[in-house]
C-alpha positions in Angstrom: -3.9 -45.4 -51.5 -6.8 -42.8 -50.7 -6.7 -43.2 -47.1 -2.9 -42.3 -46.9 -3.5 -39.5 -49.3 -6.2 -38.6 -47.2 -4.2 -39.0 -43.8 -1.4 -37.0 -45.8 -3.8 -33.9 -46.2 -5.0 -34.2 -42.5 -1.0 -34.1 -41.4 -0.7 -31.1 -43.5 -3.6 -28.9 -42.4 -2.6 -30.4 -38.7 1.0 -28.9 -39.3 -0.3 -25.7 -40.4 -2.6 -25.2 -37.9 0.1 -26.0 -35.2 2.4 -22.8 -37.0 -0.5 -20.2 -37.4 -0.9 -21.1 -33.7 3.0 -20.2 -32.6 3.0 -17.5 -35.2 0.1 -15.5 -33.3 1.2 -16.8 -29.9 4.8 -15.3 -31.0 2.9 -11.7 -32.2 1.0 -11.5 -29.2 4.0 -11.3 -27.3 6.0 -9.2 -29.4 3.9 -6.2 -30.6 0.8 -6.1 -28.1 3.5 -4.6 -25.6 2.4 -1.9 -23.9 4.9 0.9 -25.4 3.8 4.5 -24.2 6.4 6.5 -25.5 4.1 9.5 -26.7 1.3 9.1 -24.3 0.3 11.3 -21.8 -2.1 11.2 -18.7 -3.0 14.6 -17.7 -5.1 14.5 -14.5 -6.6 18.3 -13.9 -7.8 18.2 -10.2 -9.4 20.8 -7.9 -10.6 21.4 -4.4 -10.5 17.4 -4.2 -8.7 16.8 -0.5 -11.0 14.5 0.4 -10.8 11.8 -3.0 -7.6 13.0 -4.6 -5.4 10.8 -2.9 -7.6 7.7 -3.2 -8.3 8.2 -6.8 -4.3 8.4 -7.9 -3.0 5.5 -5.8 -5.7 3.9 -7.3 -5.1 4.7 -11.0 -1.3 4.7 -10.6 -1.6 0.7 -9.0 -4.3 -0.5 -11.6 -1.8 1.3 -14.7 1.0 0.1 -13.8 -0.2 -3.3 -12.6 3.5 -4.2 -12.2 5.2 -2.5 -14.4 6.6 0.5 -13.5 7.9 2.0 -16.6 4.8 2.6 -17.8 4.0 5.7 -15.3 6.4 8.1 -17.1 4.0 10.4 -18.4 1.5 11.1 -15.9 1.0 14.7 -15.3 -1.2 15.8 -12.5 -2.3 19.4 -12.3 -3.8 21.7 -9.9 -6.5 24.5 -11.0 -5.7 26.6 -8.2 -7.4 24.7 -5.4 -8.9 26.3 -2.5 -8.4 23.2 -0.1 -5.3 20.8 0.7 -5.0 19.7 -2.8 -1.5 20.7 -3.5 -0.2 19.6 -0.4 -1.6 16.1 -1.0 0.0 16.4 -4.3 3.0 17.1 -3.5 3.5 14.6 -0.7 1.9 12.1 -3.8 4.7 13.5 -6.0 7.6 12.7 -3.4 6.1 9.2 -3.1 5.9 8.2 -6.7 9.0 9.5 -8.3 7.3 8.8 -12.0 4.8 11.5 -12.0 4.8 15.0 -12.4 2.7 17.9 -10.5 2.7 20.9 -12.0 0.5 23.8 -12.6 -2.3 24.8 -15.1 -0.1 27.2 -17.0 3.2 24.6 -16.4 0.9 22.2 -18.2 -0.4 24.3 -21.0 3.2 24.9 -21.8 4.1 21.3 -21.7 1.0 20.6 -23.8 2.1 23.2 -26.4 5.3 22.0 -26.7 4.4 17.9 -27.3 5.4 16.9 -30.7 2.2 15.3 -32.4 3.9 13.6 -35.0 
């Protein structure tokens, strides 16, 4: 009689263990989503021709890492460069349709006007 009561509380801790396991298998999955409604990259660049387009293809490939939805708020902005920064910007900006170049006082704006709630 104490062996099946023992085998009995054994089957019950094994059971349990087996839902705790599907339950945070199951909440992995549904709310460690990445979800970037919200949050914005800014990336403030200047007189950077010779790295600029390195560095974003970069970043943009390793962040999205398949999934493109979540480049919708990357902002890149120019202080007024000196060099072919914009250029390489732009033509960056005509290649990935999920960003956004715009300049330092474009930005500011933008940044003013983000709700914080």
């Amino acid at each position: 009689m104490s062996e099946f009561i023992i085998n009995g509380i054994f089957w019950v801790l094994a059971i349990y263990g087996l839902i705790e396991i599907v339950k945070t298998i199951i909440n992995s999955f549904t709310y460690t989503r990445l979800k970037t409604k919200g949050i914005y990259i800014i990336i403030a660049t200047k007189d950077q021709e010779e790295r600029i387009e390195g560095f974003i293809r970069s970043f943009l490939s390793k962040l999205s890492y398949g999934e493109e939805d979540i480049l919708e708020n990357v902002i890149i902005t120019d202080l007024d460069s000196t060099d072919k920064t914009d250029e390489i910007l732009s033509k960056l900006k005509s290649e990935y349709k999920n960003i956004r170049v715009v300049d330092w006082n474009e930005c500011k704006k933008l940044m003013d006007t983000l709700d914080v709630n």
